[in-house]
N, C-alpha and C positions, 0 to 999 in steps of 0.2 A: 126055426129059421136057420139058413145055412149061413154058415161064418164070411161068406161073400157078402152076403147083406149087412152085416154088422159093419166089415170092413169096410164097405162102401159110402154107408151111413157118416162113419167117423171120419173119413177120408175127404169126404164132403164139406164136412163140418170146419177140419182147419182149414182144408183151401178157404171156406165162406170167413174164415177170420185172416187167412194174409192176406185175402183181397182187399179185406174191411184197413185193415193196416196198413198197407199199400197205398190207398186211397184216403190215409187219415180218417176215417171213422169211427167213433166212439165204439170200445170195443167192453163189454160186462162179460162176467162170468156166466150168468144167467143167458144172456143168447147163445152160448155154449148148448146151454143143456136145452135148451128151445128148440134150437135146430135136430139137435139129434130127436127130440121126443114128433117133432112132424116127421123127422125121414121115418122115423116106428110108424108114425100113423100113415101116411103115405103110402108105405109098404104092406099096411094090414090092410086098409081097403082093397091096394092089388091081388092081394091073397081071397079075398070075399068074392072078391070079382071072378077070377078064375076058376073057385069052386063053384060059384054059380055056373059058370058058362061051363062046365064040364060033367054039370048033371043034366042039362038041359038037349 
């Protein structure tokens, strides 16, 4: 994976908690690492999907 998607991932991830802050929302450590392991899976299905569609 390129270091753009890492950083994007993570970057995502605090904005998704100052929002939660912002908004007063019960904020854990564990939806930390929640968030970041779907943007992983989110991103790996995009990557399956494009190697499909570029043998096809």
């Amino acid at each position: 994976m390129e270091k753009g998607v890492w950083v994007a991932i993570l970057v995502s991830a605090v904005l998704a908690f100052l929002l939660g802050n912002i908004y007063g929302q019960p904020l854990h450590w564990y939806l930390f690492i929640v968030i970041i392991l779907v943007g992983f899976f989110i991103n790996t299905i995009i990557i399956i999907l494009k190697v499909k569609d570029e043998s096809s």
